[in-house]
C-alpha positions in Angstrom: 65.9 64.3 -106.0 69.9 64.3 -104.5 69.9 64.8 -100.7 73.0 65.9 -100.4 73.3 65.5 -96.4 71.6 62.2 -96.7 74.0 60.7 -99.4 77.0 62.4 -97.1 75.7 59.7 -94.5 76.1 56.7 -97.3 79.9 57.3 -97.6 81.7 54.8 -97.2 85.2 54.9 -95.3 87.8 53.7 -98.2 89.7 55.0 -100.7 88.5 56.4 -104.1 87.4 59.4 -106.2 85.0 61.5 -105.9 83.2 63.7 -109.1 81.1 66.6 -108.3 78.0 67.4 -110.7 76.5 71.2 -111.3 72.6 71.4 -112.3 73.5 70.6 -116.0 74.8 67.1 -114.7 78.3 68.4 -116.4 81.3 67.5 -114.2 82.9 70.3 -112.3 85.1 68.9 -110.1 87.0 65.3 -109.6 89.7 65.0 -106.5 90.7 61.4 -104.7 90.5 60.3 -101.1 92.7 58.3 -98.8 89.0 57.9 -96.9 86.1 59.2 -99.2 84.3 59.6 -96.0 86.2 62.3 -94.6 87.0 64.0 -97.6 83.8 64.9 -99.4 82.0 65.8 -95.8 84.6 68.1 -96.0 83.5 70.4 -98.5 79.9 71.2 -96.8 81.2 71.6 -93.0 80.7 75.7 -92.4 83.1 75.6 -89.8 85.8 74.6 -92.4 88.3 77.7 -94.0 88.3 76.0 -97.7 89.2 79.1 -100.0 87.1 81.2 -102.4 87.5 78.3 -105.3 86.3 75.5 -103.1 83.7 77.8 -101.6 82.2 78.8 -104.8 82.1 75.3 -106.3 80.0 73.6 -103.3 77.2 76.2 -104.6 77.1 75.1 -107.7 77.5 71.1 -106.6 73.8 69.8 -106.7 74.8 66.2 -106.7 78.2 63.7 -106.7 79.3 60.1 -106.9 82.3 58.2 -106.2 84.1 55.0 -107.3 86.0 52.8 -104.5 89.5 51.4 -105.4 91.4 49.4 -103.7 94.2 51.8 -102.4 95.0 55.4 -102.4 97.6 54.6 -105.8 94.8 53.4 -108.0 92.8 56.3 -106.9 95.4 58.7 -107.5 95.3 57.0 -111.2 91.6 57.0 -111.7 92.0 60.6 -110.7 94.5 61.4 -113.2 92.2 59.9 -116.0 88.8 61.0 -115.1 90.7 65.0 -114.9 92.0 64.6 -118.5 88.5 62.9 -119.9 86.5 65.8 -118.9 88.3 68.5 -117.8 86.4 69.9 -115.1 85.8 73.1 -114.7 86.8 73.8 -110.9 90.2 71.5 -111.1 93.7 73.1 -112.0 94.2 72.2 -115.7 96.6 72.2 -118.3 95.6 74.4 -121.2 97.4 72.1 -123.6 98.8 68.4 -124.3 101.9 68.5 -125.7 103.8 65.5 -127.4 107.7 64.9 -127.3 109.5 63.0 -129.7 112.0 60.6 -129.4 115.4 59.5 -131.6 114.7 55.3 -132.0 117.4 53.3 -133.1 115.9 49.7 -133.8 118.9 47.5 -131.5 116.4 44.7 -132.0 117.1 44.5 -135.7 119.8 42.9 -137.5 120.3 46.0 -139.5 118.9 48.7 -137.4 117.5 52.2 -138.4 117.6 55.5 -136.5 113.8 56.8 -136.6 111.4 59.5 -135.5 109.4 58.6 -132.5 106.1 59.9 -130.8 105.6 57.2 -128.9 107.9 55.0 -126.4 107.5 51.3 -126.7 108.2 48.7 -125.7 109.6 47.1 -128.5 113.5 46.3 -127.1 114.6 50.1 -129.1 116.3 51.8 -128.0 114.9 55.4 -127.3 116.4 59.1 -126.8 114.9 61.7 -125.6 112.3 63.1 -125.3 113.0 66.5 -127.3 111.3 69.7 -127.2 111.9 70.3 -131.5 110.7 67.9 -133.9 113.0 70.1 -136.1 116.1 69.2 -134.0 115.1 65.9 -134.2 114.6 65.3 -137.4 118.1 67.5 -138.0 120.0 65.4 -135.8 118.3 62.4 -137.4 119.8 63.6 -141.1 123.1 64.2 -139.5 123.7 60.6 -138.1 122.3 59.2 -141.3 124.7 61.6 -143.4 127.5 60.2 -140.6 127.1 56.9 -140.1 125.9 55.9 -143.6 122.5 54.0 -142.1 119.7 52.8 -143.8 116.5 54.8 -144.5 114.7 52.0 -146.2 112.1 50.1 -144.4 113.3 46.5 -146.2 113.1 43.4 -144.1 117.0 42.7 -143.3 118.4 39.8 -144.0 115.3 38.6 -145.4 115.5 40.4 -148.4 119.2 40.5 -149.2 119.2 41.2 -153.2 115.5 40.9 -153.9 115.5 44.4 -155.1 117.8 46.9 -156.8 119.9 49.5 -154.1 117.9 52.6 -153.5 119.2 56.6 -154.4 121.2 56.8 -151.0 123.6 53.8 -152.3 124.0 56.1 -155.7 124.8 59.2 -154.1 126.6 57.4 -150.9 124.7 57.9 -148.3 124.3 54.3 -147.9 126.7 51.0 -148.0 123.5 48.6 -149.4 123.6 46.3 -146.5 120.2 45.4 -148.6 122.8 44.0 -151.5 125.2 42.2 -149.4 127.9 44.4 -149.8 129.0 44.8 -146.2 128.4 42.2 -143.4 126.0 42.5 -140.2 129.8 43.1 -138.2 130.5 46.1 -140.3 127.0 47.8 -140.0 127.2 46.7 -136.6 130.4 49.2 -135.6 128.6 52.4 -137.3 125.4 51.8 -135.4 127.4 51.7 -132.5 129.3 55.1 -133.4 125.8 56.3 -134.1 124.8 55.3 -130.3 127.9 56.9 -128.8 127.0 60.1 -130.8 123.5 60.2 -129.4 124.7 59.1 -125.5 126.7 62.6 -126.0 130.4 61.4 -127.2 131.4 63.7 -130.1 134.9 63.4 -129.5 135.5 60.2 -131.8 133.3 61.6 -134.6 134.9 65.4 -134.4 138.3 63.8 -134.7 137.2 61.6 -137.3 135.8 64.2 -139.4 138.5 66.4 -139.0 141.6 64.0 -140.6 139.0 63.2 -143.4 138.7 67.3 -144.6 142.5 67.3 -143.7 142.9 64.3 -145.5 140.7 65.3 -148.8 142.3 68.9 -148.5 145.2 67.5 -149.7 144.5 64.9 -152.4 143.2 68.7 -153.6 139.6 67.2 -153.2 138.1 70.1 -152.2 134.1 69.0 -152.5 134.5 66.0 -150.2 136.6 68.7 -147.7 133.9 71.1 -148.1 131.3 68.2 -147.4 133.1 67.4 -144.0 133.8 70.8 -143.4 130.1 71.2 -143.1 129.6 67.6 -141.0 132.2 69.3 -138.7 129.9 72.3 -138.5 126.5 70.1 -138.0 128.5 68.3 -135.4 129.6 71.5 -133.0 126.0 72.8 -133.2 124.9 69.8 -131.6 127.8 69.5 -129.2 127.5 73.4 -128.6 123.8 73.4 -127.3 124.8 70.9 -124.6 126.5 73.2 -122.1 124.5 72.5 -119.1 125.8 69.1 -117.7 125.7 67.2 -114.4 128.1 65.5 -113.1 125.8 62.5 -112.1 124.6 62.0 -115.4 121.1 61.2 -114.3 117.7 61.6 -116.3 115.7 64.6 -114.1 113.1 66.8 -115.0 113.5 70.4 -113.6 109.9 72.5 -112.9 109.1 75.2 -111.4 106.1 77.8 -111.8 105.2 81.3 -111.7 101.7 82.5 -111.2 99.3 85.5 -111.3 95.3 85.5 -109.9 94.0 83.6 -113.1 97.1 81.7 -114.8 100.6 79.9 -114.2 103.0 79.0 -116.1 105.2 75.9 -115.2 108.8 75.7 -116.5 110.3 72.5 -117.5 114.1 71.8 -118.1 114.7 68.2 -119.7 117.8 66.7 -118.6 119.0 63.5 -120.0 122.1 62.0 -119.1 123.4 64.7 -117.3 122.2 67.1 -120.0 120.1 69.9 -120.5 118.5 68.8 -123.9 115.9 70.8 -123.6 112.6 72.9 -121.9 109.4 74.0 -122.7 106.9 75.5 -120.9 102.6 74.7 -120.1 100.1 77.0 -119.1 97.4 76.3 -116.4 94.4 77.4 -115.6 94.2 78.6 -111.6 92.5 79.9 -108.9 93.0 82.5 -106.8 94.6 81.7 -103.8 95.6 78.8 -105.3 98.8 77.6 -103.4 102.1 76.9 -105.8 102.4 73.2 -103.7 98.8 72.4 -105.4 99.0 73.8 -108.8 102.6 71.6 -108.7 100.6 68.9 -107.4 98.2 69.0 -110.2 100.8 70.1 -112.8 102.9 66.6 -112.0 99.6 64.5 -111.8 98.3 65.7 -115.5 101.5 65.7 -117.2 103.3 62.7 -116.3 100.1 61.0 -116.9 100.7 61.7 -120.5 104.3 61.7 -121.1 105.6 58.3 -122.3 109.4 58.8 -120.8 109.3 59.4 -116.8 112.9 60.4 -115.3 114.6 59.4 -112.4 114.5 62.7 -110.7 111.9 65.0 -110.5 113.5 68.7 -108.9 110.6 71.5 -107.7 110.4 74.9 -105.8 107.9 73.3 -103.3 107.0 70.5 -101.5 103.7 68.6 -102.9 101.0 67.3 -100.3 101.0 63.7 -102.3 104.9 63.2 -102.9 104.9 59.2 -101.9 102.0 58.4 -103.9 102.7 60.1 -106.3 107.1 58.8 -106.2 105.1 55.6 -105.6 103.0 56.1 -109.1 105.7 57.2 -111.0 108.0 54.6 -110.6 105.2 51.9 -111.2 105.1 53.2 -114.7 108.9 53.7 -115.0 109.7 50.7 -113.5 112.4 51.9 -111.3 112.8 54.1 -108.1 111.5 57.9 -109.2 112.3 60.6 -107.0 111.0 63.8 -106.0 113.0 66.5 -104.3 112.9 69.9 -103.4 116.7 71.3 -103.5 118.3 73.6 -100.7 121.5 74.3 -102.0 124.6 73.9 -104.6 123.9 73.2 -108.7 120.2 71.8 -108.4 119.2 74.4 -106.4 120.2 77.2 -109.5 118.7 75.4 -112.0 115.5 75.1 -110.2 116.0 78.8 -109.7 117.0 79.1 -113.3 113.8 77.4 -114.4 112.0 80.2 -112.1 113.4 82.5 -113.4 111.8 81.7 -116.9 109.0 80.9 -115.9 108.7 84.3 -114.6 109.5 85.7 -117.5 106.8 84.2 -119.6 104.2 84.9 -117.6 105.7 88.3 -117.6 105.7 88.6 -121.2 102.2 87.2 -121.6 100.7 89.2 -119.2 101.7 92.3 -121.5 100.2 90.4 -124.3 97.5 89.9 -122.6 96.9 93.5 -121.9 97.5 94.1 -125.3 95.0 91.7 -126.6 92.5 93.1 -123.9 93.3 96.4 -125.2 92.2 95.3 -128.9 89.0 93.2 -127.8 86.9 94.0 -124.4 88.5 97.6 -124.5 87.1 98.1 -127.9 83.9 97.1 -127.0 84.1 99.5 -123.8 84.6 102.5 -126.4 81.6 101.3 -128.8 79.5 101.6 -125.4 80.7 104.3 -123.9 79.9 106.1 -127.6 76.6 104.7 -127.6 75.9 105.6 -124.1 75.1 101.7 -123.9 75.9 100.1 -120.7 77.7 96.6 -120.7 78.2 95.6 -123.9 79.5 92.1 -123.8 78.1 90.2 -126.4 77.0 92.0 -129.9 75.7 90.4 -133.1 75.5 91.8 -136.6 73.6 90.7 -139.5 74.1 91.2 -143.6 72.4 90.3 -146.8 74.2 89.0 -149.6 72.6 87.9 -152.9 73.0 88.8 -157.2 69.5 90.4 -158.8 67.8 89.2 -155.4 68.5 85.6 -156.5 69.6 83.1 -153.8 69.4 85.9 -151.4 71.2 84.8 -148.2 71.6 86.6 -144.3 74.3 85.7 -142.1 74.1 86.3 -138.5 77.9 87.0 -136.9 78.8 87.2 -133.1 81.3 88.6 -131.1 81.4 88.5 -127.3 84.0 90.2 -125.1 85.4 91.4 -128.2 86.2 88.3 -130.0 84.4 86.4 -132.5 82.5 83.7 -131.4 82.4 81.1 -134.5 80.0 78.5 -133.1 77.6 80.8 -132.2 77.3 82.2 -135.8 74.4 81.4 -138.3 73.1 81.4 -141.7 69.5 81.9 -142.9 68.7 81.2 -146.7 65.7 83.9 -147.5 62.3 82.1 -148.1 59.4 84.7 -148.3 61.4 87.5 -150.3 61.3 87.7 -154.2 63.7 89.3 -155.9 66.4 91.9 -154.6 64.9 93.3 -151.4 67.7 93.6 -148.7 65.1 95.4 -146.5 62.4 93.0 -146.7 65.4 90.0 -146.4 66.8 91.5 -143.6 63.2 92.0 -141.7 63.1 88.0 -142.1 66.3 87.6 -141.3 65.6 89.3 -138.1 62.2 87.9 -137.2 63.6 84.3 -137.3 66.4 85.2 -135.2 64.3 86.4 -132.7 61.0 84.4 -132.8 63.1 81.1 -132.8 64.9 82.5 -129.8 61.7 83.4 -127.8 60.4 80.5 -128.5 63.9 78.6 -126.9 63.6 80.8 -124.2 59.0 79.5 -123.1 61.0 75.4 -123.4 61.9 73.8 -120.5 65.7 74.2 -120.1 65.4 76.9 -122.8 68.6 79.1 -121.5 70.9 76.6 -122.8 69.3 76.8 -126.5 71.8 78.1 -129.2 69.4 81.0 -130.4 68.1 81.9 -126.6 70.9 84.2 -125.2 69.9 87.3 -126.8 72.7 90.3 -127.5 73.8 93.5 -125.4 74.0 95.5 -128.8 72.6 94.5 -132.4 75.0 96.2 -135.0 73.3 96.3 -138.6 75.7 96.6 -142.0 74.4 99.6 -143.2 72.6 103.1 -142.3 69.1 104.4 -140.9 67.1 102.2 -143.1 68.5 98.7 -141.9 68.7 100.3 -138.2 65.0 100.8 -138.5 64.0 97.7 -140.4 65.7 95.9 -136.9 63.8 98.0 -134.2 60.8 97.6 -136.0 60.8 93.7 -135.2 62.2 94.1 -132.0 59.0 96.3 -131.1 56.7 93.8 -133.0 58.5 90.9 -130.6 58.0 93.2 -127.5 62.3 93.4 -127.1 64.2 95.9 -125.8 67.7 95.9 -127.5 69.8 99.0 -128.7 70.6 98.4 -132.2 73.3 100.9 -134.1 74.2 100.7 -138.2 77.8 100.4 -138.9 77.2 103.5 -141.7 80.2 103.3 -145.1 81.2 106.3 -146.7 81.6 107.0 -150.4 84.9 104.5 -151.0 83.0 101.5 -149.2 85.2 102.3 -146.2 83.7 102.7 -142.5 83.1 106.0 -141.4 80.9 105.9 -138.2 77.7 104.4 -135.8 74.3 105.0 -136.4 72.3 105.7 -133.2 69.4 107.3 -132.1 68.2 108.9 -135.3 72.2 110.6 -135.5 75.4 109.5 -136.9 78.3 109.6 -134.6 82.0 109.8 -136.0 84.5 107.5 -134.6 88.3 108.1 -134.6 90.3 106.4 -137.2 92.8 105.2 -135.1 90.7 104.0 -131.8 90.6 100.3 -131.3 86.5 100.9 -131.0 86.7 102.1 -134.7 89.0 99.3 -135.6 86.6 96.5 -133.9 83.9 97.7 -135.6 85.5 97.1 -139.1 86.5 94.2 -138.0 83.0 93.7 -137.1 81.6 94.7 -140.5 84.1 92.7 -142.8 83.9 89.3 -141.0 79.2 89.8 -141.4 80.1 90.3 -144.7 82.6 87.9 -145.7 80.2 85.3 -143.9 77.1 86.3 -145.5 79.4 86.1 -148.9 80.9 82.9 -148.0 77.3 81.2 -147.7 76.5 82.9 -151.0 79.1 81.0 -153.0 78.8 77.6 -151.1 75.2 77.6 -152.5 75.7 79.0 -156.0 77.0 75.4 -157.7 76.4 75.0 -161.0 73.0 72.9 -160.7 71.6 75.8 -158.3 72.7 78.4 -161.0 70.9 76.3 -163.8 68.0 76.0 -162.0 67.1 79.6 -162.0 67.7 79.6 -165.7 65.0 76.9 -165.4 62.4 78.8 -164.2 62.2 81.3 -168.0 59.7 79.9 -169.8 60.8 78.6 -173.0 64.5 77.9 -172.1 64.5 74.1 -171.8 68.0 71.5 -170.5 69.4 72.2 -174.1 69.2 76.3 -173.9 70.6 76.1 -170.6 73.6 74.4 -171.1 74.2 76.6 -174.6 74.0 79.7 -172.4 76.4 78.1 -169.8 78.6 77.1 -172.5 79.3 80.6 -173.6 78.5 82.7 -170.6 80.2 80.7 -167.8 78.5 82.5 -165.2 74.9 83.3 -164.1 75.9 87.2 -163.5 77.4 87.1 -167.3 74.4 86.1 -168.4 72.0 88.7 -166.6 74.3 91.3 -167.9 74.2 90.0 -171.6 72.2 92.1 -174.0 69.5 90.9 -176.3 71.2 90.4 -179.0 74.1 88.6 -177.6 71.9 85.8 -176.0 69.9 85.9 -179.2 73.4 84.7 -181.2 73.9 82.1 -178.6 73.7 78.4 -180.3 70.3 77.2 -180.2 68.6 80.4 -179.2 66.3 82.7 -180.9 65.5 86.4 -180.4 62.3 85.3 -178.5 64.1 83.2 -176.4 66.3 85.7 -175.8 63.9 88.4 -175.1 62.3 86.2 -172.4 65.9 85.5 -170.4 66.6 89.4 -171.0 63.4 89.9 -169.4 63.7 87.7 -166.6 66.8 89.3 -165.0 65.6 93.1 -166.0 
């Protein structure tokens, strides 16, 4: 057993990190300490003011353990790690990892190449970005090929000068065949070096040059090679048009700021590189409330720089951040340079961080009505479906179905949906094993009776709450009328369970019409988002119990319940298979169309006909 107060005592006064445990033994919480001492008493002194988040997560802390490092900067990196491992449920955390690509142009080859890029290495390239759009990349990539005339290929250079014949881009001039000889290292050397100017931001050169060639082609009344330029002209001012933010000190910086609600923030991020605004994009994070916007910075900076390969110069916020040295100190380890982190007061930097703000704002804003929207179609709905029933919260409802052909291979899927949502991983499949032939009451009562006994039964194990069948539903909806409705309370009753169940009851045209409920059927309007859900509800049972159908009709299966007629042997079965292509054709095949099948007989025939009537 974990004393908590006793192991408090074994602390030791050093730095390191800390990882709080819940009753499952899953990690809820991982922070670092200057003195791990101090820190952790911290979070079970009384006296303390620590905030509704902190407060709630020492309930549910029923053991920890720490690792010592040497200083508070390895700490602050085991942190970083141990946060993106297992994502713990109490820390601030990034709701997605994003990737950036980079423009790499191989300097470190005779012959270099500009490439695509995930990754930064170090590998003596030399490396642009990172870029929000893999599109613009890869754009912008084209363009400088199309430009500068540069190799795609990935041929060792000068190695294998004329092993091989020029590729397609020599043919249609998109390339001078260094591969071939047929221009120097010098001469590939001055294009690469255009292409370098062109991605450090100078367009001038390039504009100019592209603009005496359409002149120049204009009128030797070549008017496809002036369109062609025209076009490289237009490429060109895109690119030169999108970078209208600049800064006079042409640094690299990173821009962020945030905006936040009781449950989520977004954080805002303009990319500047080389005194230009190439870019932004924006993360969501999961928060608590009274969550300050220093700590959710603090944790934003921590978890995202940790897996971003490029790390700027300058990083601008809104806020100070309680662990700005360590953190400046961190950074520049892996950038190897000076980093710095400022908060601006006044003049440009100070309206872009506002700028960045400002959009921040404006997603959140814009999710939060999508949000509402979404709530509206999901744990609204289910409000209506209880508040029709008369069923008090409804939060998690399954719904069963029955899908087989002539009761063969009958199948029963089991669908979920909590909060209005389906819930895939809690959804299941039961092949029928005591029903004969096509019974969809009698398959349905199994289906049912396993669902349940298997989830008693979870529920008398040690541990049992956490077993996949155990966590029983508010509502059961059945696909279909009063019969299936009564089919399921009469094994709940036989299992001693109290559970409302309702049948989701079709009209004439297979379309939904209403509930059944308590020996009644109640109409729904069309256009609620209650009636809507429960369509929802009954297609996605259906299509699941279908799905599994199909998945375990192959063609062996199939054969094998021709099998079981007496008289029809490997030989018959394959005939009939031959001409019929399906088991359905050949239940609905009359006698004397099986009986002109090759190597049957009108006994044999009789018998099949039999079989499936």
């Amino acid at each position: 057993m974990f004393d908590i107060q006793e192991e408090l005592k074994k602390l030791p006064a050093k730095p390191g990190v800390y990882i709080m445990h819940d009753e499952k033994d899953a990690i809820i919480y991982v922070g670092k300490a200057v003195v791990l001492k101090n820190r952790v008493r911290q979070y079970f002194q009384s006296s303390r003011n620590k905030g509704i988040k902190i407060e709630q997560m020492v309930t549910k802390i029923r053991r920890f353990e720490y690792i010592v490092t040497d200083s508070e900067l390895e700490a602050l990196v085991l942190e970083c790690n141990l946060i993106k491992e297992h994502r713990p449920k109490y820390n601030t955390m990034l709701k997605d990892d994003k990737t950036y690509p980079f423009i790499k142009v191989t300097v470190n080859e005779p012959f270099p190449r500009v490439l695509f890029s995930r990754r930064m290495k170090k590998d003596k390239s030399r490396y642009f970005g990172p870029y929000t759009s893999a599109g613009a990349v890869k754009d912008t990539i084209e363009l400088i090929n199309k430009l500068y005339k540069l190799r795609t290929c990935s041929r060792n250079l000068p190695r294998d000068i004329g092993l091989e014949r020029p590729c397609l881009n020599y043919h249609i001039k998109q390339c001078q065949a260094p591969c071939q000889g047929y221009e120097s290292q010098e001469q590939y050397g001055v294009r690469v070096n255009g292409a370098l100017d062109f991605l450090n931001g100078n367009y001038k050169p390039v504009l100019r040059m592209l603009e005496e060639k359409m002149q120049d082609a204009s009128e030797k009344m070549d008017f496809e090679a002036a369109i062609e330029y025209r076009e490289l002209l237009g490429s060109v001012k895109q690119i030169a048009q999108k970078q209208k933010i600049t800064s006079g000190d042409g640094e690299d910086k990173d821009v962020i700021a945030l905006a936040s609600d009781d449950r989520d923030a977004v954080v805002q991020v303009f990319f500047v590189r080389s005194g230009r605004l190439i870019g932004r994009d924006h993360f969501y994070l999961k928060v608590a409330p009274h969550d300050t916007r220093s700590q959710i910075l603090d944790s934003f900076i921590k978890q995202f720089y940790s897996g971003t390969p490029f790390i700027p110069r300058e990083i601008m916020l809104q806020d100070e951040i309680e662990d700005k040295e360590i953190i400046e100190q961190w950074l520049g380890g892996r950038r190897g340079g000076r980093v710095y982190i400022r908060v601006p007061k006044k003049g440009t930097k100070e309206k872009l961080v506002e700028l960045a703000e400002r959009n921040a704002q404006m997603v959140l804003s814009q999710d939060r009505e999508k949000i509402k929207r979404e709530e509206g179609r999901t744990i609204g709905a289910m409000k209506e479906i209880a508040q029709l029933l008369g069923v008090a919260d409804v939060v998690r409802v399954e719904a069963f179905d029955i899908s087989n052909i002539s009761g063969f291979e009958s199948v029963g899927s089991m669908i979920v949906y909590e909060k209005g949502k389906p819930k895939t991983s809690d959804y299941r499949k039961f092949k029928i094993k005591t029903v004969k032939g096509p019974d969809d009451y009698a398959s349905m009562e199994e289906v049912l009776s396993r669902r349940f006994s298997h989830g008693l039964a979870e529920r008398e194990e040690e541990n049992s709450e956490y077993g996949s069948f155990s966590r029983f539903p508010d509502l059961i909806m059945m696909d279909g009328g009063k019969g299936q409705v009564n089919v399921a309370l009469r094994v709940l009753e036989k299992l001693h369970l109290n559970i409302p169940v309702c049948g989701m009851v079709k009209d004439d045209n297979h379309r939904t019409r209403g509930l059944y409920y308590n020996n009644e059927e109640i109409p729904i309007e069309r256009n609620s988002e209650g009636f809507r859900l429960i369509t929802r509800i009954q297609d996605e049972a259906h299509r699941f119990a279908i799905e599994y159908h199909r998945s375990l009709r192959s063609r062996q299966q199939v054969h094998s319940v021709l099998d079981d007629i007496e008289g029809i042997g490997e030989t018959r079965r394959k005939a009939l298979m031959r001409r019929f292509k399906s088991l359905e054709a050949v239940r609905d095949a009359t006698v004397e169309e099986l009986a002109s099948t090759e190597s049957m007989n009108l006994p044999a025939a009789q018998k099949v006909y039999d079989f499936f009537h």
